[in-house]
N, C-alpha and C positions, 0 to 999 in steps of 0.2 A: 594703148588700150582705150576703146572707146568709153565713152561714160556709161553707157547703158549695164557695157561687160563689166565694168567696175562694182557696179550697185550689185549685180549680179554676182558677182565674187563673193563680196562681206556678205550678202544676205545667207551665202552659203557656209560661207565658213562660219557665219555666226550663229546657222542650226547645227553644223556639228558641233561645235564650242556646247551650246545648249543637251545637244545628245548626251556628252563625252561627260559632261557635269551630272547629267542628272544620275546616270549609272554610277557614277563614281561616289555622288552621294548615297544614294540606296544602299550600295553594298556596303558604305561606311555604316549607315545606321544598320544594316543585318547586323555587322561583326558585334554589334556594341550590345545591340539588341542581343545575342545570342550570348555574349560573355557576362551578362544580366542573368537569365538562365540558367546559363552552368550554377552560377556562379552561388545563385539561388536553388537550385539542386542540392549540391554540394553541402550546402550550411543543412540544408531539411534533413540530409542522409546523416551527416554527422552527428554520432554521439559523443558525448562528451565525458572521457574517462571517468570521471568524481561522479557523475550518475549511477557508474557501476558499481559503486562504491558503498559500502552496509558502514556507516559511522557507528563508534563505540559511546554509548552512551555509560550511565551508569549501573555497577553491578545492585541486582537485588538485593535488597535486604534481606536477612534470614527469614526464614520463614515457616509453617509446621504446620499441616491440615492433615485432615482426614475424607479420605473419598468414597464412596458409594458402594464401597466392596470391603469397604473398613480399612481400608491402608492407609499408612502415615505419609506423608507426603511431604518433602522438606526440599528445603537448597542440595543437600546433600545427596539423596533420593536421585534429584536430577540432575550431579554431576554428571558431565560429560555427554549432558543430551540437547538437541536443542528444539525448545519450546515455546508453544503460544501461548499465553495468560490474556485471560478475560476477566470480567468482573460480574456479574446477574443475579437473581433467584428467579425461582419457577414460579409463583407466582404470578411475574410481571408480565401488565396485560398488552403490552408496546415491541420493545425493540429485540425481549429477551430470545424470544421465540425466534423470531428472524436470525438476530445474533447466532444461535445455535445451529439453525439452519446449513446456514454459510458455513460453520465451522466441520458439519458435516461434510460439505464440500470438500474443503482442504484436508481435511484426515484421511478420503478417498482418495485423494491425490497423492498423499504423501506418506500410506501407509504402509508402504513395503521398507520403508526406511527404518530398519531397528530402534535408532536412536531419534527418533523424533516421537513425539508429544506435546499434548492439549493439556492445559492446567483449568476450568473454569472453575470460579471462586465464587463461591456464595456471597451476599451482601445480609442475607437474610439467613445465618444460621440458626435463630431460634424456631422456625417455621420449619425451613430443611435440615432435616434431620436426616440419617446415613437410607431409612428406606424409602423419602420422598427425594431424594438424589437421584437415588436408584432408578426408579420410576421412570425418571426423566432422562436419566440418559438411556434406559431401554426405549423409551418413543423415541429418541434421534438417532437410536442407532449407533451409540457409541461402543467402539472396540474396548474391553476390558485391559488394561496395563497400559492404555495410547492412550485415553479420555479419560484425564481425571474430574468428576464433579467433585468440589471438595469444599470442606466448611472448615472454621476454627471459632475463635474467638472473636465476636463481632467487633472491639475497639481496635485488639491488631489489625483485622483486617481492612478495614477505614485507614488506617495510617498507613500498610502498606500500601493500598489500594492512593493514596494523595501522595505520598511522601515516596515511595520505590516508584511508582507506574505513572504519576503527575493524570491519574484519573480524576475524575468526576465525581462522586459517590456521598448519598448524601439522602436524610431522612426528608422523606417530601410531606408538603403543608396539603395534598390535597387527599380526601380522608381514600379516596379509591385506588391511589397510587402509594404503598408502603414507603417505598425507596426511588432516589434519583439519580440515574449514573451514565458516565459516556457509554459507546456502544463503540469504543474500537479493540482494536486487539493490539495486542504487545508482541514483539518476537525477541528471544532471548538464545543465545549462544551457547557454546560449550563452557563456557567460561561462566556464566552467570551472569552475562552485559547484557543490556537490552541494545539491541539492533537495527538499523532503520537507512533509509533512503533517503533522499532529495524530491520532495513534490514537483507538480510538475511548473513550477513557478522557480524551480534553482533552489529554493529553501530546505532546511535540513527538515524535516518530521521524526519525533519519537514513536507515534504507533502509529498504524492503519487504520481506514475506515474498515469498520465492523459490520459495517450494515447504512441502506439508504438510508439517509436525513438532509433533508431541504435539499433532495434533487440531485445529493454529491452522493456518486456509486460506491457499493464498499469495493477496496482495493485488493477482492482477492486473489488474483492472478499476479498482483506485485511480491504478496507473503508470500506467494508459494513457491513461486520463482526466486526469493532472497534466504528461504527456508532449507530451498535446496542447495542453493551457491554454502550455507552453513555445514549444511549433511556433508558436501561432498569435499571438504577443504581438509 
């Protein structure tokens, strides 16, 4: 073979060599590239069972009011039912109104359910009294024996409200705001337990967001949906 042929040989053989490579990487980097993907799909799709999960916190503490229609309203009352607790007065020139709002929402949602019920609890029962209750739940629209507005003893209620619920609630220093308190909701069981989820950070949470503050939504579409996984068990 002359020399010319020679050169000519390897130049050839060593562009297919260069072909044969480069396809061969490519298709290495699709595969790898593409089981990245899946594989990242796959995690995005999965939920993770403990998510589905309503954790048992603790049962309430006794408890005894009186609602907007004069009814007595206890632990015992609401055996076997399972319900939201709130905390407010009508008064409040902030979050109460919104609070109640929302609350309307979920009671339209979840009103065909015999056994489901709203508890919202006065902070300020010497102001609301059983016909400014009233009042207030005819502006929101509450269903009679589903909505209770209800008041008792303002020190039990404070202590239920820190010590049952780990709310907020608290006489405020500025002279146009009465009272100071969270704005979430509690959901409580057939049992008496309060009930709750995993935020979206893996962490357990005791109640829901009640309503917007600093930007975080309230979580109603999570109550409503863990309200009913209770209904229906």
């Amino acid at each position: 073979m002359s020399k010319s042929k020679d050169t000519s040989y390897y130049i050839g053989l060593g562009i297919i060599i260069l072909i044969f490579g480069y396809f061969a990487v490519t298709n290495v980097v699709h595969y790898i590239n593409k089981d990245k993907v899946v594989d990242s799909n796959r995690s995005e799709d999965r939920a993770p069972v403990a998510d589905k999960f309503l954790k048992k916190f603790n049962t309430v503490p006794d408890f005894e009011f009186v609602d907007q229609n004069g009814d007595t309203i206890t632990n015992e009352s609401l055996k076997g039912k399972v319900y939201i607790v709130d905390f407010f007065f009508t008064s409040c020139p902030t979050i109460c109104a919104p609070m109640s709002h929302n609350l309307k929402t979920v009671q339209d949602e979840l009103k065909s359910h015999p056994d489901f019920k709203i508890l919202s609890v006065s902070i300020d029962p010497d102001y609301d009294k059983q016909p400014v209750l009233k009042n207030y739940a005819d502006r929101h629209d509450a269903i009679d024996g589903l909505w209770h507005f209800a008041r008792g003893d303002k020190e039990a209620t404070f202590k239920l409200a820190r010590e049952g619920f780990s709310a907020y609630v608290g006489e405020s220093q500025d002279s146009l705001i009465k009272f100071e308190h969270s704005g979430n909701f509690a959901l409580v069981d057939r049992e008496g337990k309060i009930r709750s989820r995993k935020d979206a950070y893996g962490n357990w949470m005791m109640v829901y967001n009640g309503v917007e503050e600093n930007g975080i939504a309230p979580q109603l579409k999570e109550i409503i949906e863990d309200a009913q996984t209770l209904l229906n068990k």
